[in-house]
N, C-alpha and C positions, 0 to 999 in steps of 0.2 A: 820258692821263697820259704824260709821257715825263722821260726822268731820263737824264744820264750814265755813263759808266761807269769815270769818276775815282777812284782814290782816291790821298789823298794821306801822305807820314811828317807824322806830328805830329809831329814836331821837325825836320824838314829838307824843308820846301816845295818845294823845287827836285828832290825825292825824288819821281816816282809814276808809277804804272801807269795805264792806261784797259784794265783788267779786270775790273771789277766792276758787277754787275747792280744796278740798284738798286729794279728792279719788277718784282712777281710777280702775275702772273694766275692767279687761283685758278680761274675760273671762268667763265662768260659775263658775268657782272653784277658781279663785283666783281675790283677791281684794287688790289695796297698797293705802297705806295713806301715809305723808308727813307730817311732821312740820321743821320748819326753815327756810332756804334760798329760798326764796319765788322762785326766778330767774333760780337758780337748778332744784327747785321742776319741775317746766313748763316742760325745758332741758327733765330730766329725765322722766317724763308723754309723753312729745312730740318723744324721743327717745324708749320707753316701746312702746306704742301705733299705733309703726310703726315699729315693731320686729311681726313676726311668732309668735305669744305666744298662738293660739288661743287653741293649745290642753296642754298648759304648766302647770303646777303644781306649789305649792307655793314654793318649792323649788328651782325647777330650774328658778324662779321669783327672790326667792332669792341670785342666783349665776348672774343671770344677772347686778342684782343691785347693788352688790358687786361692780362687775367687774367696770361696770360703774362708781362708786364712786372713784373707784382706780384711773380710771387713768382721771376725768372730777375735781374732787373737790381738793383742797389745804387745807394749814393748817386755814385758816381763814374761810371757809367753815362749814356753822354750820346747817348738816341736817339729821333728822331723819327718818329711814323707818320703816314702820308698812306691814306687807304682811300677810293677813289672807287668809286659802284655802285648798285643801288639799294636804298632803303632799306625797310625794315617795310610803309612806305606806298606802296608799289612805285613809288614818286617817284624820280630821282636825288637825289644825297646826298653831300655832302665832308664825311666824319669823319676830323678830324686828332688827334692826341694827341703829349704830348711828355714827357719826363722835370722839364721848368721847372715843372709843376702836378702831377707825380702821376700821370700818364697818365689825365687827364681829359677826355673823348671830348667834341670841340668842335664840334656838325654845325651843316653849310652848307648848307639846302636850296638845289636847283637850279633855276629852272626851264626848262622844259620848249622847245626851244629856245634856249636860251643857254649860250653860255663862262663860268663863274666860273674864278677863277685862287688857288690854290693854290699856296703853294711854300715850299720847305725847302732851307736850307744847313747846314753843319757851321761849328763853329768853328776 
């Protein structure tokens, strides 16, 4: 997984820093990335990062983040998860999720030897 560390003003483009993290490794086996709501994103990092996750899986990464979004984010809330890791099936695994559905957990098996490609931008 690798992500920039852009962010930019939403209302003045020509406005930004390259200070911000946009992936957090929780673990050995699982990895989130973020794009959108910069101020969530943190939330959610600072919330993840201080959870028991240390033996977790990309799944149950993914039901945490879920949850979280459920009940932290609103309808003007505009933020996407990336969780690469592996998953239940001790297979690798791309669970994405986004605020466009509801934050409903979109998995990509991997297999085993190859690159699938992943990716997220902000508006």
């Amino acid at each position: 997984m690798s992500g920039d560390l852009r962010r930019v003003h939403i209302h003045d483009e020509s406005i930004y820093h390259d200070d911000s993290p946009k992936i957090l490794a929780l673990n050995d086996r699982v990895l989130v990335g973020t794009t959108g709501d910069r101020p969530m994103s943190i939330e959610l990092f600072y919330d993840l990062s201080h959870e028991n996750l240390a033996n977790a899986n990309a799944n149950a990464v993914a039901r945490k983040c879920r949850s979280w979004c459920r009940k932290y984010t609103n309808a003007e809330t505009q933020l996407t998860i990336i969780i690469a890791g592996i998953a239940d099936n001790g297979k690798p695994v791309i669970v994405s999720m986004s605020h466009r559905d509801g934050y409903k957990p979109q998995y990509q098996a991997v297999d085993p030897g190859r690159i699938e490609w992943q990716f997220s931008f902000a508006n």
